[in-house]
PABA-345531 format. One record per residue (C-alpha): x, y, z; residue in three letters. Coordinates in steps of 0.5 Angstrom, whole numbers, plus 500, padded with zeros to 3 digits. Each point is the difference from the previous one (the first is absolute). Layout:
<nodes>
XYZALA/...
</nodes>
This chain:
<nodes>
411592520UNK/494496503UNK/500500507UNK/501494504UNK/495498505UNK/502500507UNK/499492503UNK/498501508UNK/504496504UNK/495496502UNK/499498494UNK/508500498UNK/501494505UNK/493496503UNK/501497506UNK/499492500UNK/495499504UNK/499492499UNK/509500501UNK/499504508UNK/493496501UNK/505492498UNK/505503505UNK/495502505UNK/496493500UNK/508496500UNK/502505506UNK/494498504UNK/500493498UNK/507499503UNK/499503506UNK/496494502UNK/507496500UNK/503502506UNK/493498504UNK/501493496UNK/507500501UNK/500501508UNK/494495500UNK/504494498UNK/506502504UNK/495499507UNK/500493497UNK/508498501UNK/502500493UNK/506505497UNK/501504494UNK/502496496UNK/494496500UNK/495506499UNK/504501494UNK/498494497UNK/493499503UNK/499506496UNK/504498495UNK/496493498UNK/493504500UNK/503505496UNK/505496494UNK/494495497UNK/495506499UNK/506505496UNK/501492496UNK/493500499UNK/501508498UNK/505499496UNK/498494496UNK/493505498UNK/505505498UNK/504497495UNK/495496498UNK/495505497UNK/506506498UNK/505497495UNK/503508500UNK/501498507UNK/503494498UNK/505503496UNK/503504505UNK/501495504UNK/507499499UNK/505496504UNK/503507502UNK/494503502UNK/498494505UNK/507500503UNK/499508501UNK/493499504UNK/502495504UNK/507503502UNK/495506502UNK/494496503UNK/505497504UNK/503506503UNK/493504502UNK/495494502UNK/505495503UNK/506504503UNK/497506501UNK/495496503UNK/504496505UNK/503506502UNK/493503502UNK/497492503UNK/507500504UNK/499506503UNK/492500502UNK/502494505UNK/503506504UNK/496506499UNK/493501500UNK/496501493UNK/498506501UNK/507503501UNK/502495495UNK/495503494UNK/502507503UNK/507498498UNK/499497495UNK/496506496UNK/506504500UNK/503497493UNK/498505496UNK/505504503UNK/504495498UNK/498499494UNK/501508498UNK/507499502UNK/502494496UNK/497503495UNK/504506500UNK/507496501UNK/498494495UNK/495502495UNK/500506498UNK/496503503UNK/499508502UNK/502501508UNK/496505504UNK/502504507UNK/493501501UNK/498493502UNK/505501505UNK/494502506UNK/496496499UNK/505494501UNK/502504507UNK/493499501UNK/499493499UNK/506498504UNK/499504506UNK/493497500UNK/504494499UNK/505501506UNK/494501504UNK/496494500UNK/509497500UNK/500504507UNK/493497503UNK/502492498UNK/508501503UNK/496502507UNK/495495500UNK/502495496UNK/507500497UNK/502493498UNK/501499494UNK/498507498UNK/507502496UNK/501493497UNK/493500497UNK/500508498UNK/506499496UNK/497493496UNK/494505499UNK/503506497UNK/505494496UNK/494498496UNK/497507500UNK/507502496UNK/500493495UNK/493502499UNK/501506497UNK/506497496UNK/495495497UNK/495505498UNK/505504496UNK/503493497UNK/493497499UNK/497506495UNK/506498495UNK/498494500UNK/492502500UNK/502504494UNK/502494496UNK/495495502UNK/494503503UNK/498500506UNK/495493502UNK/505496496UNK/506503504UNK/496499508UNK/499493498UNK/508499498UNK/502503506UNK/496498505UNK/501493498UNK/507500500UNK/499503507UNK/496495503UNK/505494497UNK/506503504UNK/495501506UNK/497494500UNK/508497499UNK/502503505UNK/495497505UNK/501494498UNK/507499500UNK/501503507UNK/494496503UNK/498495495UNK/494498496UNK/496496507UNK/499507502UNK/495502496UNK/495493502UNK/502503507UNK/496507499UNK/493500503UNK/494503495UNK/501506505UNK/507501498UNK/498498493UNK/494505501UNK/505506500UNK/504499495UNK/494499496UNK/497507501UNK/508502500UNK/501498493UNK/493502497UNK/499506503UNK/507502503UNK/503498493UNK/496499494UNK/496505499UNK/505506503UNK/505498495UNK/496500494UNK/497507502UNK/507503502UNK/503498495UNK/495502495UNK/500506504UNK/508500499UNK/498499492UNK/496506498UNK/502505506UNK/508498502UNK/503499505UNK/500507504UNK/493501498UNK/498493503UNK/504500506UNK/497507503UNK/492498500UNK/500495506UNK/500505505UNK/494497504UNK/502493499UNK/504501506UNK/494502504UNK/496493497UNK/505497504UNK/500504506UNK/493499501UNK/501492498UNK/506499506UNK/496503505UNK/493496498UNK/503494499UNK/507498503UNK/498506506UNK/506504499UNK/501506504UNK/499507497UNK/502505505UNK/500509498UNK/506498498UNK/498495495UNK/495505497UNK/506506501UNK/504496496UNK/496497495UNK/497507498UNK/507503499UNK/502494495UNK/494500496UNK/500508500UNK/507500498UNK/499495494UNK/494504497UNK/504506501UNK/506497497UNK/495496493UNK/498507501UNK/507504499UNK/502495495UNK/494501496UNK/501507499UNK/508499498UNK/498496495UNK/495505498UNK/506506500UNK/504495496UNK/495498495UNK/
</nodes>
């Protein structure tokens, strides 16, 4: 009997460090939304129409993409049945126009710092989902870092029901809303990203996403709207749509593609941070002791608790 060599464990299971980086790049990138968003809401307009300003910047680019894809790739071709179009859209839909609205609707209330704070705890829920509906394995020892979390949230809550506190519970649960449906679409967008690919799948779903945004504008305010806008409006939803959408959502989702949605969902711990500083340089948003008290405590109990998932998946495994 020959002995076997023994694989280290760095070799039995490389780290994908292009996966984190694409994840990483997509979290930075979609910490400019907020700024973009609060921007265009100091001009008057609602919701429903940043939706769709970034929606008409970003539908003819993912055309364009999509034209290329399918054009040069007859496997990509071949797997494009009517199944797997309707598959993509549906899920498109739910994590780039309701998920969204919800966090749109939601930034007219609170401050985008609060908002991007809220925002990065989908992980938690995408943990949870996953255990409930997908299989997954649940561990007890994410529990910490999510109490963490939520107390750094519970925090920066307190300070804002003291000094400002219209609108707080309303936009706060519009927030925590499109965290929860985000986090459903990150699970259901890797079956599909499975089947089709990962480009091909982003550029069905944001597409079918932004003609749903772009209906939903024009039917609640008219199609005169859009020659109303002034080029600052437009100037907004162009960055919004570039830098806010186009490019996060190819990296995300690429992320997503070779590092799943757990692993992709865990990496944006400074992104919040991109915001902060943002917020304050830009919209001249408070930061109190108790926004850095609070914000420490989110971050920290999101590193801790990518950290204990990492190591229940290693025991696991």
């Amino acid at each position: 009997m020959t002995d076997q060599p023994t694989m280290p464990p760095a070799a039995a299971e490389r780290i994908d460090y292009a996966g984190y980086g694409l994840a990483i790049a997509g979290a930075a990138l979609f910490s400019t939304k907020g700024i973009f968003i609060k921007l265009a809401y100091t001009t008057g307009i609602g919701a429903e129409t940043v939706l769709a300003l970034r929606m008409i910047v970003a539908v003819p680019v993912y055309l364009v993409i999509l034209a290329t894809l399918l054009g040069r790739d007859a496997v990509l071709r071949s797997r494009l049945g009517w199944r797997a179009i309707a598959g993509a859209a549906l899920v498109g839909i739910l994590g780039y126009y309701v998920a969204s609205y919800l966090d749109f609707v939601g930034l007219a209330f609170i401050s985008a710092q609060y908002e991007r704070l809220v925002l990065f705890t989908y992980p938690f829920f995408s943990v949870v989902l996953g255990a409930l509906f997908f299989g997954d394995r649940f561990s007890w020892r994410i529990l910490p870092g999510l109490i963490v979390s939520y107390c750094g949230l519970g925090v920066i809550f307190g300070w804002n029901l003291a000094v400002d506190p219209d609108g707080l519970v309303a936009g706060t649960a519009f927030v925590i809303a499109s965290a929860l449906t985000f986090a459903l679409y990150q699970h259901l967008a890797k079956r599909e990203m499975a089947a089709i690919g990962a480009p091909l799948f982003t550029c069905i779903a944001m597409i079918a996403a932004g003609l749903v945004g772009i209906s939903h504008n024009t039917i609640q305010h008219g199609v005169g709207l859009y020659f109303e806008l002034g080029s600052t409006v437009w100037g907004y939803g162009l960055a919004l749509g570039i830098l806010g959408t186009v490019l996060p959502s190819f990296l995300m989702n690429g992320a997503i593609g070779r590092i799943g949605a757990r692993a992709t969902s865990s990496t944006g711990a400074w992104g919040p941070v991109m915001t902060i500083a943002l917020a304050v340089m830009i919209l001249g948003e408070a930061f109190t002791v108790w926004h850095a008290l609070g914000t420490a405590l989110v971050i920290g109990g999101s590193v801790w608790f990518a950290r204990s998932e990492q190591r229940a998946k290693q025991a696991a495994g």
